[in-house]
C-alpha positions in Angstrom: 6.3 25.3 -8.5 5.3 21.7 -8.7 2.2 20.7 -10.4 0.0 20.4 -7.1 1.1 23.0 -6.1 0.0 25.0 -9.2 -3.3 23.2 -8.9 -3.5 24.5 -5.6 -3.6 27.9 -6.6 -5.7 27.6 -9.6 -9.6 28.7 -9.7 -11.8 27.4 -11.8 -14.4 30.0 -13.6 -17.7 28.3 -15.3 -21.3 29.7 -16.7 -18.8 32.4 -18.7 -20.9 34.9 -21.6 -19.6 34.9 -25.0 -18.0 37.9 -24.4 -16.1 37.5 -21.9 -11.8 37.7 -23.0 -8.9 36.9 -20.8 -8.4 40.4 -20.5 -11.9 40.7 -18.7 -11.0 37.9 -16.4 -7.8 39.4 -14.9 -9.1 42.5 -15.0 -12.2 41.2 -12.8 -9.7 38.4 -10.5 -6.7 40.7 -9.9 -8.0 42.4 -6.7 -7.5 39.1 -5.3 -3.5 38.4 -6.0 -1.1 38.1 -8.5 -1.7 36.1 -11.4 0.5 34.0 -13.3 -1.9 32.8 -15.9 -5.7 32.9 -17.4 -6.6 30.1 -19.8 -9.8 29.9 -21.7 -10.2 27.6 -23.7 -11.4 27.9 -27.4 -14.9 26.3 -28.9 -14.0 23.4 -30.9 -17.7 22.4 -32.2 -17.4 23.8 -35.7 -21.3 24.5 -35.6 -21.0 26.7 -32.5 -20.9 30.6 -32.8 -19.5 31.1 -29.0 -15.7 31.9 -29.3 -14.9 29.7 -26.0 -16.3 27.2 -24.4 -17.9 28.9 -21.3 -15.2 28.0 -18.4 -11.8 29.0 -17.7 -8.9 28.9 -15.2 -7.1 31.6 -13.8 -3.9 30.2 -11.8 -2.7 32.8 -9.1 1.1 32.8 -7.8 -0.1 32.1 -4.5 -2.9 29.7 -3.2 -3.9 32.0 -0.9 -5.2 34.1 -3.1 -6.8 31.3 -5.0 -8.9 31.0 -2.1 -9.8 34.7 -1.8 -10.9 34.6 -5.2 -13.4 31.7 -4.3 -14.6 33.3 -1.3 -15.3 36.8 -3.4 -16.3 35.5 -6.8 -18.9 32.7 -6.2 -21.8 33.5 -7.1 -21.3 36.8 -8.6 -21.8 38.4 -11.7 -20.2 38.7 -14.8 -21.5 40.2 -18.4 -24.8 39.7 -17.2 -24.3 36.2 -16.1 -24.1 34.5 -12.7 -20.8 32.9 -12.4 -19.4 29.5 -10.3 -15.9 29.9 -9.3 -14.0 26.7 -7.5 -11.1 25.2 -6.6 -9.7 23.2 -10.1 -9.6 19.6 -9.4 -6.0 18.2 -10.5 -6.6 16.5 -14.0 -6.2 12.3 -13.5 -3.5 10.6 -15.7 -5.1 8.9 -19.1 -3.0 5.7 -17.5 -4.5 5.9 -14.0 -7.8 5.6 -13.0 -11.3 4.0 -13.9 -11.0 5.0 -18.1 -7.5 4.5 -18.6 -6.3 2.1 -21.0 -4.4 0.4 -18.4 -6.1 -2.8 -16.2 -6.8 -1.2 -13.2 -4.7 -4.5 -11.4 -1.7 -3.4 -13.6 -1.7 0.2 -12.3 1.2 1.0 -10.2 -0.6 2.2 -7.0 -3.6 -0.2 -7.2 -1.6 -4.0 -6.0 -0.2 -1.4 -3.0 -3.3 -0.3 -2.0 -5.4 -3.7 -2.7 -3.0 -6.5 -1.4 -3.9 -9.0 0.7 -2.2 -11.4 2.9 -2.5 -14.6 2.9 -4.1 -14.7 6.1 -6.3 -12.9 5.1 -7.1 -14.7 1.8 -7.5 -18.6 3.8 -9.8 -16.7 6.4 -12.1 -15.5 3.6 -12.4 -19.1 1.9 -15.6 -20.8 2.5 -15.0 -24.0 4.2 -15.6 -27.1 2.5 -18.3 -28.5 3.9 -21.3 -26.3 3.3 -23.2 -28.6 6.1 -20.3 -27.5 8.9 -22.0 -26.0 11.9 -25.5 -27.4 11.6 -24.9 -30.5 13.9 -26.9 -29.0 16.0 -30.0 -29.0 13.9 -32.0 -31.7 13.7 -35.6 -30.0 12.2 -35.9 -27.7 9.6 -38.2 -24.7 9.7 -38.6 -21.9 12.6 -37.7 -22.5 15.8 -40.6 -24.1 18.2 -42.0 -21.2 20.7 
């Protein structure tokens, strides 16, 4: 399965209790398909007492099913708590992208996307003259009635 694909087929679960395990969520997402993984992931703030940090993803086999979860899920309730469940958005590249280290110029697809011909480019340049095309003109101020 190819990482879109995966992506495809993976929910994402937010506004989770503190009690809620892994084994909760597939026990309360398996009506919906076959799942092929559940990852919540741990609390890093040292300060925190919460064992996770409130969202999750649970990746089905099939997207499909990812879908029927959506449809069933949103909105519902879970330990108490009214849950958001979505389609997970594919994670951008750290070297793609507006906060990359990379120049956005030097990115591969951003020279394909943003070229322009030369055409183009003489067509946008001012012209040199900044008086061209007032001949006509010969009092400044709004036009007489």
């Amino acid at each position: 399965m190819t990482d879109t694909t995966r992506w495809k087929a993976t929910v994402h679960v937010r506004g989770l209790a503190p009690a809620v395990t892994t084994a909760t969520l597939h026990d309360a997402f398996i009506p919906f398909g076959e799942i092929s993984d559940i990852s919540l992931p741990k609390n890093e703030k040292p300060d925190s007492t919460d064992p996770h940090r409130g969202f999750a993803y649970v990746e089905y086999e099939d997207e499909e099913d990812a879908k029927e979860a959506i449809d069933n899920m949103d909105q519902s309730e879970l330990f108490g708590r009214v849950i958001r469940v979505s389609a997970a958005k594919i994670p951008k590249s750290a070297k793609e992208g507006l906060g990359s280290r990379t120049a956005v110029w030097e990115q591969e697809g951003w020279l394909a996307e943003n070229a322009v011909s030369e055409e183009d480019r003489l067509a946008a340049t001012a012209p040199d003259d900044p008086m061209q095309g007032l001949e006509g003109l010969d009092v400044a101020g709004p036009r007489p009635q």
